[in-house]
N, C-alpha and C positions, 0 to 999 in steps of 0.2 A: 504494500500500500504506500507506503512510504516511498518509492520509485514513482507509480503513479502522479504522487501529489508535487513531486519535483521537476516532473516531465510536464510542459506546457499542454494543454489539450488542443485537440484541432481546433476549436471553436477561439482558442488565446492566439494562437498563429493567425487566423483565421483576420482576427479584430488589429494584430498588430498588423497584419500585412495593410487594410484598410487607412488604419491613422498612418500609416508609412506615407500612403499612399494620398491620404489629405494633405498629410503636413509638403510633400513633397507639389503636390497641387497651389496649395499656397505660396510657397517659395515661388513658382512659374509665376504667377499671377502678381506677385510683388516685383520680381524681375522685369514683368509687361511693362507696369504703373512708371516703375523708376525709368523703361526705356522711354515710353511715351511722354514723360514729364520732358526728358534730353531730346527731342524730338521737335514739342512743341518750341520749347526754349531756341532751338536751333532754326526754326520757322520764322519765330518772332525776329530775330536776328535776321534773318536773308529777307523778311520782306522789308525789313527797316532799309537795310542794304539798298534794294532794290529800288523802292524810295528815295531815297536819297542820290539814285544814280538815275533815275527818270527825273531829277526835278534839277538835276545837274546838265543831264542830255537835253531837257528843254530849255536853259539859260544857253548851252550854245549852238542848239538850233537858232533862237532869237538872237544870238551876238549874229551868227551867219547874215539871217535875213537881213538885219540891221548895214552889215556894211557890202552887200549885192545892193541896195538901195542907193548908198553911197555914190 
């Protein structure tokens, strides 16, 4: 008896393989969160960029026009 009760039962294998298998679930899904945060962050960035380089290419399209008028 005493083997028995130190030997896990199927049903204990059973429940650890499960919360293994949560916990490792969760880790994936916090991995996602922190990639997608790096992501968005990286978006916000390129379109500031981006911004900033269309309002730059429209100052020298208008220098252009400006001196073809000339």
């Amino acid at each position: 008896m005493n083997n028995k009760q130190q030997t896990p039962g199927k049903g204990e294998k059973v429940a650890s393989k499960l919360i293994n298998k949560l916990a490792l679930t969760e880790l994936e899904l916090a991995n996602r969160e922190v990639d997608i945060d790096e992501l968005n962050e990286k978006i916000q960035q390129l379109t500031q960029a981006n911004q900033q380089l269309s309002a730059e290419n429209q100052q020298l399209k208008s220098n252009q026009e400006t001196k073809t008028e000339e």
